[in-house]
KEMI-445858 format. One line per field, with one value per residue (C-alpha): residue in one letter; x, y, z. Coordinates in steps of 0.02 Angstrom, whole numbers. Layout:
code: c(A	...) $
u: c(X	...) $
v: c(Y	...) $
w: c(Z	...) $
This chain:
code: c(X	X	X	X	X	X	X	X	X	X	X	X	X	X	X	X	X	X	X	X	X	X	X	X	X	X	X	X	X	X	X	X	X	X	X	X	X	X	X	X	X	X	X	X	X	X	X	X	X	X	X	X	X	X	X	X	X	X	X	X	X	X	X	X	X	X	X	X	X	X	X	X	X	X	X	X	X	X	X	X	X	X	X	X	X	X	X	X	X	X	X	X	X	X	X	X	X	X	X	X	X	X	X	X	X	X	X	X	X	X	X	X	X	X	X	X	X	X	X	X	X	X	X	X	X	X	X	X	X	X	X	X	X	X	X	X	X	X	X	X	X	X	X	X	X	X	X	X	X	X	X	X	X	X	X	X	X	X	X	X	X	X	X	X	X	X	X	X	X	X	X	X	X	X	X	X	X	X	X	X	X	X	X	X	X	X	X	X	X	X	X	X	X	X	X	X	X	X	X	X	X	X	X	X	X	X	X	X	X	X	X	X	X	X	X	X	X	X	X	X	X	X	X	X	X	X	X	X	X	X	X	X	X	X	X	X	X	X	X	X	X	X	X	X	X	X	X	X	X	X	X	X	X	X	X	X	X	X	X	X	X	X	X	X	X	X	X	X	X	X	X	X	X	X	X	X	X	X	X	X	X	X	X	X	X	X	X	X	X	X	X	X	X	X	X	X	X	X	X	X	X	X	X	X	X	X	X	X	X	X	X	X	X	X	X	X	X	X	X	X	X	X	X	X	X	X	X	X	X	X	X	X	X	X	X	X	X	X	X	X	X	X	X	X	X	X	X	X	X	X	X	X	X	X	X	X	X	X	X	X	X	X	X	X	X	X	X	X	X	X	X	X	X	X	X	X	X	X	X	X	X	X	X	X	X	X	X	X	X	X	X	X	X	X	X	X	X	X	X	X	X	X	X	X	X	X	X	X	X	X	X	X	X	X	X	X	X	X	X	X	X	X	X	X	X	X	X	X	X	X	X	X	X	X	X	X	X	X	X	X	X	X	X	X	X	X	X	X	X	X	X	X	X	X	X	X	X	X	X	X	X	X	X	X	X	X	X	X	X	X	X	X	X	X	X	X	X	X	X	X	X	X	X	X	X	X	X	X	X	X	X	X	X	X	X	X	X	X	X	X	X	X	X	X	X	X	X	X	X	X	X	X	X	X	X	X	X	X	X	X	X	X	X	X	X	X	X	X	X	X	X) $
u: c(-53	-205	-69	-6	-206	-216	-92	-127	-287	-243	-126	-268	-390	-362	-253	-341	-303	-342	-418	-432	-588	-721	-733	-906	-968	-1114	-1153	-1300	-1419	-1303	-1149	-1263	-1331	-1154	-1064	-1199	-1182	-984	-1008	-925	-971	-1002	-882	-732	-766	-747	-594	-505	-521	-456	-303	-270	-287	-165	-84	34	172	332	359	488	611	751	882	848	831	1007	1078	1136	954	790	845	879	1019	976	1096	1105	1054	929	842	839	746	629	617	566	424	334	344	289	137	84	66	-109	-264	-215	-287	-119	-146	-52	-85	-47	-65	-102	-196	-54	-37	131	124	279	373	365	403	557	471	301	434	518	367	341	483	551	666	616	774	849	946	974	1040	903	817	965	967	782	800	970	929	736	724	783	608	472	363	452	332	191	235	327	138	51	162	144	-60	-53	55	101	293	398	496	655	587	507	671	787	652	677	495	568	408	285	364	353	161	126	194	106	-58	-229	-167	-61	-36	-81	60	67	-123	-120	-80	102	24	-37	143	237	401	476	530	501	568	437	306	305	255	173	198	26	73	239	154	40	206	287	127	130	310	292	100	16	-106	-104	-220	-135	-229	-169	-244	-189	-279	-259	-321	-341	-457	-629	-581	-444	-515	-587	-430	-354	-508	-477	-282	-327	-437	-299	-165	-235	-269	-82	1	-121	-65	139	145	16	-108	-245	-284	-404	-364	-485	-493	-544	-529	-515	-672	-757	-782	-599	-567	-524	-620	-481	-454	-418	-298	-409	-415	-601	-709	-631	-773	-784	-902	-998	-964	-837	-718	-624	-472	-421	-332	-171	-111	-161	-342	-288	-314	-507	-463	-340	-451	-579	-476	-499	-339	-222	-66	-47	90	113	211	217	149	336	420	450	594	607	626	792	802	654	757	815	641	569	691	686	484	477	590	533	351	423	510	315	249	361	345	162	157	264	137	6	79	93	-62	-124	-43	-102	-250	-255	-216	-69	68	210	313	462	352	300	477	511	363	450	606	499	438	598	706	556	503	589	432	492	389	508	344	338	460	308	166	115	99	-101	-66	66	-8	-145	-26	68	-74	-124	25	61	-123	-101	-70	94	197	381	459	588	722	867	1015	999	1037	1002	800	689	563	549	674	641	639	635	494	400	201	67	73	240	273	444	421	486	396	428	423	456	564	407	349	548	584	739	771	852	1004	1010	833	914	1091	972	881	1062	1130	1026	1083	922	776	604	578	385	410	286	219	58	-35	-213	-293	-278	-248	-417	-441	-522	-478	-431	-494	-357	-440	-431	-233	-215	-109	-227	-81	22	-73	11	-31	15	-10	-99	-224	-352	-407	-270	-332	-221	-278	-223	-252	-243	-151	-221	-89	8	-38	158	162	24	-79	6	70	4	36	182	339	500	622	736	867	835	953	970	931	751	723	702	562	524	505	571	547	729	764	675	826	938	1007	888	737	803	752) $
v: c(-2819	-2775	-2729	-2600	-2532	-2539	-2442	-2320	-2304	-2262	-2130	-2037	-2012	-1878	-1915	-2001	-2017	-2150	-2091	-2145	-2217	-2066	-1972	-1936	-1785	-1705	-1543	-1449	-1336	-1164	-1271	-1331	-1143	-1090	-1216	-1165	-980	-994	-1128	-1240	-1463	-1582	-1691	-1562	-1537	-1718	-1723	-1573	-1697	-1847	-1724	-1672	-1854	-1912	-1766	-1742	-1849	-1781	-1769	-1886	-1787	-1854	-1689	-1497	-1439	-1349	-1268	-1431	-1505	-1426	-1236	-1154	-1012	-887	-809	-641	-720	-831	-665	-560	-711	-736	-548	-536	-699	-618	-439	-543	-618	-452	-418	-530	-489	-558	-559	-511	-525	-466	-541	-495	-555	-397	-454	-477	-363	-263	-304	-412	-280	-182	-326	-231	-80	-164	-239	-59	8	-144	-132	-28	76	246	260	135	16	-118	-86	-95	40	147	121	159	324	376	363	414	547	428	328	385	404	519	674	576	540	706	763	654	713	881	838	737	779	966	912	893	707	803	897	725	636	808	755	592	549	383	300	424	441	262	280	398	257	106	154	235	380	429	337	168	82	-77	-113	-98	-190	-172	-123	26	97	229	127	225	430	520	696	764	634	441	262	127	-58	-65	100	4	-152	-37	27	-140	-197	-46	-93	-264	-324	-205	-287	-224	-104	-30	-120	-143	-262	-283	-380	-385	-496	-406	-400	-347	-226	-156	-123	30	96	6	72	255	252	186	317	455	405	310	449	497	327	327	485	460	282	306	129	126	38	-82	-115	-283	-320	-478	-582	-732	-827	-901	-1081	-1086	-1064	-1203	-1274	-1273	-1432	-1467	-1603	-1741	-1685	-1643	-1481	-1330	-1216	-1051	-1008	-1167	-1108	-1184	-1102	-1083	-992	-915	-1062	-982	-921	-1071	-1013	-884	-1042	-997	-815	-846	-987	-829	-734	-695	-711	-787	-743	-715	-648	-676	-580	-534	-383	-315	-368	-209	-83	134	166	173	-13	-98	-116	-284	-343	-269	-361	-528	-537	-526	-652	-787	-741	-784	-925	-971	-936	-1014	-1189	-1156	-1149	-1326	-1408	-1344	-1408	-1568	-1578	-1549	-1661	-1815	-1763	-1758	-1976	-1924	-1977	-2080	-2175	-2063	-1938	-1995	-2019	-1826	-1771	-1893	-1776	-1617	-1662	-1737	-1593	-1428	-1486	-1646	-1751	-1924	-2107	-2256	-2363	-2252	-2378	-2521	-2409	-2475	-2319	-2278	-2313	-2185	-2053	-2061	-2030	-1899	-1801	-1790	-1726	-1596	-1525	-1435	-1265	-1210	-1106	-1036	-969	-894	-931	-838	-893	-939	-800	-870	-823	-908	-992	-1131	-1181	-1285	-1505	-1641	-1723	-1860	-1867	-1992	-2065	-2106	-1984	-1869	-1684	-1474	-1420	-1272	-1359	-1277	-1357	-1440	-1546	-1628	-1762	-1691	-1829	-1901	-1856	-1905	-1794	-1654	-1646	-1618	-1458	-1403	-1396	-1330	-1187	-1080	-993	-985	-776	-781	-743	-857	-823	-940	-990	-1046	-1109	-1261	-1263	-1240	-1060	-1154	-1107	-1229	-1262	-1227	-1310	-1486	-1470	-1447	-1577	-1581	-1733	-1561	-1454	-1389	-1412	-1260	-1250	-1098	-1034	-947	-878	-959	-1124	-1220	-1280	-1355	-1236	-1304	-1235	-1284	-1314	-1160	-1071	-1096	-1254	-1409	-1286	-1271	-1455	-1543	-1421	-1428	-1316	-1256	-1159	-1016	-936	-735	-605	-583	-402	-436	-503	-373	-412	-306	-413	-272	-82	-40	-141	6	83	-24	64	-42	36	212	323) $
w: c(131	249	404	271	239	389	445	309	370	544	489	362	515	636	760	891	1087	1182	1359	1531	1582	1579	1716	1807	1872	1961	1886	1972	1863	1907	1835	1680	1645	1676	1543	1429	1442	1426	1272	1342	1341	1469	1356	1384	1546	1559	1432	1554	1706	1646	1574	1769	1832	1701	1642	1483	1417	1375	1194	1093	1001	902	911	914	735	667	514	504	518	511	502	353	348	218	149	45	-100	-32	71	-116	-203	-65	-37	-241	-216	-103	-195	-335	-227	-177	-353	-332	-241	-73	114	222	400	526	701	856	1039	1122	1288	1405	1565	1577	1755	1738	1686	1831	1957	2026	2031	2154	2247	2283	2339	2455	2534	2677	2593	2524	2425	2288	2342	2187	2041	1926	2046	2036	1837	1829	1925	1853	1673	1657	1574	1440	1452	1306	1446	1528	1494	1554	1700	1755	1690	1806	1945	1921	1928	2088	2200	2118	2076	1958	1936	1973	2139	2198	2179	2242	2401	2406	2347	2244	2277	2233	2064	2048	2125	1978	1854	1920	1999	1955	2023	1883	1706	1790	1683	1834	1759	1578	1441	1344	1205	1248	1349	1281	1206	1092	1083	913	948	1053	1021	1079	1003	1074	1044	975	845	794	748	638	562	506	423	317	275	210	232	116	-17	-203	-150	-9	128	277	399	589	705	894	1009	1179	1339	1349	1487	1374	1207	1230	1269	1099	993	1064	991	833	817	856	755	610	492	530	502	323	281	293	219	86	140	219	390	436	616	697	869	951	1124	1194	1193	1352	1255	1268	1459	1568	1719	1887	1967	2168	2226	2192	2031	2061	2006	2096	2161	2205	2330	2261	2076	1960	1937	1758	1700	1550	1430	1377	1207	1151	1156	1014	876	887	853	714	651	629	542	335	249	136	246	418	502	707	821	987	1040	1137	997	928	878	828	643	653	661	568	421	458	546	370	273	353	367	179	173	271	196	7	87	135	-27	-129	3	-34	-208	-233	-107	-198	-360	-278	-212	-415	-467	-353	-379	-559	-549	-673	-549	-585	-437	-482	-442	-283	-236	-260	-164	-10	-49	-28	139	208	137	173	324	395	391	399	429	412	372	185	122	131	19	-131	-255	-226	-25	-53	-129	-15	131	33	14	176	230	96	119	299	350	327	433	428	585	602	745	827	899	1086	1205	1357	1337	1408	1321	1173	1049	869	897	777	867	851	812	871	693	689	595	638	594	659	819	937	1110	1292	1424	1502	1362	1367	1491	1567	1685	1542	1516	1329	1310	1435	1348	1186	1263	1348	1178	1071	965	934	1011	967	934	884	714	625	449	421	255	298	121	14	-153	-202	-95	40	219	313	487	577	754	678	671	847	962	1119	1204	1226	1345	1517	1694	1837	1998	2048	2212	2238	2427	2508	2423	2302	2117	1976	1812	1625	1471	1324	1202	1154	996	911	1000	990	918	774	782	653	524	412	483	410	511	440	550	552	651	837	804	720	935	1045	1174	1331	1489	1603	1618	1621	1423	1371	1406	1291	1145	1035	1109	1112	978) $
C-alpha cells in the first residue's frame, strides 16, 4: 500500500525534472542590472545553461494519433450538433477570444525574390521569377506597388518591365524605397483583392471572428501579439477599417495588442556552453512562439481561439473555415462541460466506483490519457488522480491531412508521469535514428494546421494559470551566429507544443481547404487566395 501513495503522490505534484548539477556563473553588476531590467532570474539563467550542456530528450511516443486513434472524423452530423453547442453557448455571457500570432517578419516570403536581386541576372531566370512577373497584376498589391513605382523612379510596373527594370520593380516591393514589404510583418501585406480595394491578413482575421466569435452582445475580441516596432503600424489599420468592418457585420470590435515579453527571452550560449557576450554583454534572443504562453496566459476569456496569422482565405471561401471553427469549438464545449460535471461530482464525495470507472472511459476515449498503474488505486487514491487530470485546460485542434507541409503532426506520447496522452510534436523532439520511432513520423497520416480552440477556466470560473502546464523537458536548441561568431540559441517550448503539454487534448480532423498558409509570395497567386 504505501508504493501505491506513493506513487500517487508523485503523480499529484507538478511534474518535476531532475537537473544536472547547478551550473555556476559570474555575473558582473551590468549583467545583474541587465537580468533585472529584462525580469529575468539568476535561477533561469542557470536552468537555460544546464539545458545547453545537456540538452533535450527525444520524446516517447507510442504511434501518431489516427481516425483510427486519437483523431476524431466528424461527420455531417457530428459538425451540425457541435455547430448547435456552441450557438447554444453563445447564448451565455461569454469572453471569446480570438488570438493571433501576428509578430512574424514576411521576410521569408520573399526569399526568391532577395535572391533575384542578389544575383547577376537582371532578367528572370527561374520559374518562380518568371511566375511572379508573368502573373502580377494578379497580386492584391498590385496598385501599390505600380503606385510606388510611379513615385520613385516615375514608371509604371509595365514600362519598368517593357525596360527590363525586373529588379527595380522588385526594389519597390521589398525595400524602404517603396512599400518595404521584405521588412514588415505578414499581417499587415495586402493578400486579398476586393474589387478595387484589398485585405490584409490582419483585416481577414478581424472578419472570421465576426463570423463565429461574437459574444451575445455582439463583441468581438481579437488579440494580436506583434512587435514593438510594428504596432504602430497595426494600431493605425485598426483605426481605418474598424468602423467599416462594425458597420457591415453588425458587432462591435475590440481589437488588443500585445508582445512578447523580455522575461521570456533566452540568454545565447557559446560552444562551451558558457554565457555568449556581446561586446562584453550577454547576449539573449527572443524565445520562440513558445514565449506567447505569458501572453495568452494574460488574456481574459472563457474561449480562445488560435490561429496563425497567414492562415487566411477571401470571402468566397470562409464558409468552410466558418463552419468547421464552430465545430471544433462545440466539440470543446461540450468536452468541457462533461469534465466539469466530473469534476462536480468528485468533488461532491458522492462517487461510486462505477463511477470512477466511467470517468477512466472519458479520458481514455476524449483524449487518450492512459496510466497502466490506474488498475492498482484504491477508490479515494483514484479519484484523487482523476481529478487532477480532468481539471486542466482543455484544447481541441484541429488537424489536416498531411500534404507534404512541413511542420508538426498529432503523437500518442508519453508524459514524465507515466502517463500516455495527444501531443503536437515536430520532427526534432522524435528520435529518428530509430527506425521503429522514424517509420512512426514517415507514416503518419495528418498535419498539425494551427487550428487550436482553448478553454482556460475550471469549473468554478477560475482561470487557470496556464504557465504551470507547460513541459519545460521540450524546449529546442539551434545553432545560430552572430558577427561571424557561432552560438547556440534556445527555444522555449513551443506554444501548441510543451507549452500546451500538460493540458488535456483531443484532435478532430477538419478539411484541407480550412489550411491555406502563405510561406511564399507567389501562393498568393493560388486560386485559393485569389478573390
Amino acid at each position: 500500500m504505501q508504493w501505491r501513495k506513493n506513487w500517487i503522490k508523485s503523480v499529484i505534484l507538478s511534474n518535476k525534472k531532475t537537473l544536472t548539477p547547478k551550473t555556476t556563473i559570474m555575473l558582473t553588476k551590468d549583467d545583474i542590472a541587465l537580468l533585472s531590467k529584462k525580469g529575468i532570474t539568476e535561477k533561469q539563467i542557470e536552468e537555460q545553461l544546464q539545458s545547453f550542456a545537456k540538452g533535450f530528450p527525444y520524446l516517447e511516443i507510442q504511434s501518431a494519433a489516427s481516425p483510427e486513434k486519437g483523431i476524431t472524423g466528424l461527420s455531417e452530423e457530428l459538425v451540425a450538433q457541435y455547430c448547435q453547442a456552441w450557438d447554444n453557448y453563445l447564448d451565455g455571457e461569454r469572453q471569446i477570444v480570438k488570438f493571433v500570432p501576428a509578430s512574424g517578419a514576411a521576410s521569408r516570403m520573399f526569399k526568391d525574390l532577395f535572391e533575384f536581386l542578389d544575383s547577376t541576372e537582371n532578367a528572370p531566370q527561374s520559374a518562380f521569377e518568371k511566375k511572379f512577373f508573368e502573373q502580377i497584376k494578379q497580386f492584391a498589391f498590385y496598385n501599390d506597388l505600380n503606385d510606388a513605382c510611379v513615385k520613385a523612379d516615375g514608371q509604371t510596373i509595365d514600362e519598368l518591365i517593357g525596360s527590363g527594370k525586373y529588379k527595380t520593380v522588385v526594389t519597390n516591393l521589398l525595400s524602404d524605397k517603396g512599400l518595404n514589404y521584405g521588412n514588415l510583418p505578414k499581417g499587415l501585406l495586402r493578400f486579398h483583392k476586393y474589387g478595387e480595394t484589398a485585405r490584409t491578413p490582419m483585416e481577414e482575421q478581424m472578419v472570421e471572428g465576426a463570423l463565429y466569435a461574437a459574444n451575445k452582445s455582439g463583441r468581438v475580441k481579437v488579440h494580436f501579439t506583434v512587435s514593438g516596432e510594428h504596432k504602430p503600424l497595426f494600431e493605425q489599420l485598426v483605426g481605418a477599417c474598424k468602423k467599416e468592418y462594425e458597420s457591415k457585420y453588425g458587432i462591435v470590435f475590440e481589437i488588443a495588442f500585445s508582445e512578447q515579453k523580455s522575461s521570456t527571452d533566452t540568454l545565447a550560449a557559446d560552444a562551451g556552453n558558457q554565457p555568449f557576450r556581446d561586446k562584453g554583454e550577454l547576449l539573449f534572443r527572443p524565445g520562440g512562439h513558445g514565449a506567447l504562453i505569458e501572453n495568452l496566459n494574460d488574456t481574459d476569456a472563457d474561449i480562445v481561439f488560435i490561429k496563425n496569422i497567414d492562415n487566411v482565405v477571401p470571402d468566397r471561401l470562409k464558409a468552410d473555415t466558418v463552419t468547421y471553427k464552430k465545430a471544433i469549438a462545440g466539440m470543446l464545449v461540450s468536452l468541457q462541460k462533461q469534465a466539469h460535471d466530473y469534476l462536480r461530482l468528485i468533488d461532491s464525495g458522492k462517487y461510486s466506483s462505477d463511477d470512477l470507472r466511467e470517468i477512466i472511459h472519458f479520458l481514455q476515449d476524449k483524449f487518450c490519457t492512459r496510466n497502466a498503474e490506474m488498475k492498482n488505486l484504491e477508490d479515494a487514491e483514484l479519484a484523487i488522480y482523476l481529478r487532477k487530470k480532468l481539471n486542466r485546460p482543455i484544447r481541441v485542434c484541429g488537424m489536416v491531412r498531411n500534404v507534404g507541409e512541413p511542420g508538426g503532426g498529432p503523437f500518442i506520447t508519453q508524459n514524465s508521469d507515466g502517463t500516455w496522452s495527444l501531443q503536437i510534436l515536430e520532427s526534432s523532439q522524435i528520435d529518428l535514428a530509430n527506425p521503429e520511432k522514424k517509420a512512426m513520423f514517415e507514416n503518419s497520416t495528418h498535419f498539425n494546421p494551427v487550428d487550436l480552440v482553448c478553454a482556460v477556466r475550471d469549473y468554478k470560473g477560475e482561470k487557470f494559470d496556464l504557465t504551470k502546464y507547460v513541459d519545460k523537458n521540450t524546449g529546442f536548441i539551434s545553432l545560430k551566429s552572430k558577427n561571424g561568431k557561432e552560438l547556440k540559441a534556445l527555444e522555449l517550448p513551443g506554444l501548441w507544443n510543451g507549452a500546451m503539454s500538460d493540458w488535456n487534448t483531443a484532435f478532430a480532423e477538419v478539411p484541407i481547404e480550412t489550411f491555406n498558409p502563405v510561406k511564399t509570395v507567389n501562393d498568393l497567386l493560388r486560386n485559393e487566395h485569389q478573390g
